[in-house]
Each structure stands twice: as C-alpha cells, then as structure tokens.
C-alpha positions in Angstrom: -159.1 -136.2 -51.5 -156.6 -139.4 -50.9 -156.4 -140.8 -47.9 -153.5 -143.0 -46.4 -153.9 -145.6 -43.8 -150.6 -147.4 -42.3 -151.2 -150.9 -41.4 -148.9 -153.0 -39.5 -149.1 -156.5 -40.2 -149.1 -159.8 -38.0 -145.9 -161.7 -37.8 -146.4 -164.6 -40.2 -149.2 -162.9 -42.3 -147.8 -162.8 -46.0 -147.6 -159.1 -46.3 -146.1 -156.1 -45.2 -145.0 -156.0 -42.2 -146.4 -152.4 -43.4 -149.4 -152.2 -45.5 -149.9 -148.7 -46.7 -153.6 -148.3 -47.5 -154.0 -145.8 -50.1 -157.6 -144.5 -51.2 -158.7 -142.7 -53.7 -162.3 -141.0 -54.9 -163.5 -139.8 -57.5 -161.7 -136.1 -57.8 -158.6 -138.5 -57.6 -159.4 -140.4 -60.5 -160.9 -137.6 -62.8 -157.5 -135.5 -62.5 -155.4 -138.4 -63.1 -157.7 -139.3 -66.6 -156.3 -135.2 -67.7 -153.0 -136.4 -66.7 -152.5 -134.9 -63.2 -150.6 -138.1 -61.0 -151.2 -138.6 -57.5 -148.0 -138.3 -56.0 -147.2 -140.0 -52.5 -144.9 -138.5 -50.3 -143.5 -141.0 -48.1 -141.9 -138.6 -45.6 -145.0 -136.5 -44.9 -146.2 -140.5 -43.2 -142.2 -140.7 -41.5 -144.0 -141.0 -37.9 -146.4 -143.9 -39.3 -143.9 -145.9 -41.3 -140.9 -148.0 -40.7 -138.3 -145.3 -43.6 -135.4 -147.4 -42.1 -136.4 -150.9 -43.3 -136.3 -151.8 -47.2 -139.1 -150.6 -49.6 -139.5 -154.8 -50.2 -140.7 -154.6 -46.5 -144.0 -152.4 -47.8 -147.1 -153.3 -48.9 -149.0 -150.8 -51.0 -152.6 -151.1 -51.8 -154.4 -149.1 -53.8 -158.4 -148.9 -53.5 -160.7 -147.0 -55.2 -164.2 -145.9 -52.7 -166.7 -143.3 -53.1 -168.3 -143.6 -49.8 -165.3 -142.8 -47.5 -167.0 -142.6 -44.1 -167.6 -146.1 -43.2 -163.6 -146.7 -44.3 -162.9 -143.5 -41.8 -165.5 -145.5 -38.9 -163.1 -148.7 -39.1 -160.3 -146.5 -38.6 -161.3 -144.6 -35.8 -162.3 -147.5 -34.2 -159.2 -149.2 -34.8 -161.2 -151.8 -36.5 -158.3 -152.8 -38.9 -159.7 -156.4 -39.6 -163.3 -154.7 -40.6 -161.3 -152.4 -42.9 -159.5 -154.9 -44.2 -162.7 -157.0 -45.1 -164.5 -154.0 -46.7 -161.8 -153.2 -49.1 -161.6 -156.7 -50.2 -165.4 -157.2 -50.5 -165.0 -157.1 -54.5 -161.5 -158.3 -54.8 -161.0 -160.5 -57.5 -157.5 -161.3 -57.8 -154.8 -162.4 -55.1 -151.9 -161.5 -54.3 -149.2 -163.0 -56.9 -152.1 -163.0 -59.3 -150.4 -160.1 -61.5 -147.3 -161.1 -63.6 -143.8 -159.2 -62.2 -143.0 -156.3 -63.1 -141.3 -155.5 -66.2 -139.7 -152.0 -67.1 -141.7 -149.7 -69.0 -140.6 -149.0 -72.6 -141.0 -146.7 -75.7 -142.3 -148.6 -79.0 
C-alpha cells in the first residue's frame, strides 16, 4: 500500500507551497522490480491539492518506509514538523543536489 500525505508549506520555505508526500513499502517496491508502476492519480487528491495552480508550484517526495505507523501517528496528530524530520532522518542529498532533468532517450 502507498500512502499520500499533502503538505502545505510556510510562506518563504523553499518548497512547495504543496509538498505531496508520497510513501511507499515494500509490496510497492517488489511490483514495480516485475515492472508494475505506481501510478498517481492527482484528481482522486482534488480536495487536498491546489489543481488550479502550476505543477512548478508542487513538491513531490518520494520516501520509501516499512514501519508505516509511526508516519500515520505524526499525521493524525497533525504533527507535520515530526513527519517531516522522520523522513529526513537518512537523507543524504539536498534539494538541488540532483542534476536537471534531461529527456529520456533510446540508444
């Protein structure tokens, strides 16, 4: 199972000003390894996310967890800071770290 937190960032943070969460587990990642892609479906998140402003207005993070409930606690809680802090607990790079993107081509 995948599951998709909407964030909505501080004025002035360097991101967003929607972060869209996205976490995977382990079914996730076995099924995409045989080729099976995780699709996400924007409009099915239409109450949660600004659709009118411009996709460069959207953060999307993508984390990989095994133990989903304490990720499920912050939310409930509304503890977005705490969530926020556990995801990036092993991070490594920043953002800007990874080179642009550059369009995928056949050799």
């Amino acid at each position: 199972m995948a599951y998709i937190i909407p964030i909505r960032a501080k004025s002035g943070s360097g991101r967003g000003p929607t972060i869209l969460v996205v976490i995977l587990d382990r079914d996730n990642l076995d099924r995409m390894r045989e080729g099976d892609p995780f699709d996400l479906r924007t409009i099915a998140y239409g109450d949660h996310l600004p659709l009118d402003r411009p996709i460069r207005d959207l953060d999307i993070v993508i984390a990989y967890e095994e133990d989903v409930e304490p990720l499920l606690k912050f939310k409930e809680t509304g503890d977005l800071a705490g969530l926020w802090r556990h995801l990036e607990r092993g991070r490594r790079h920043r953002t800007g770290d990874v080179q642009p993107p550059t369009p995928l081509r056949r050799s």
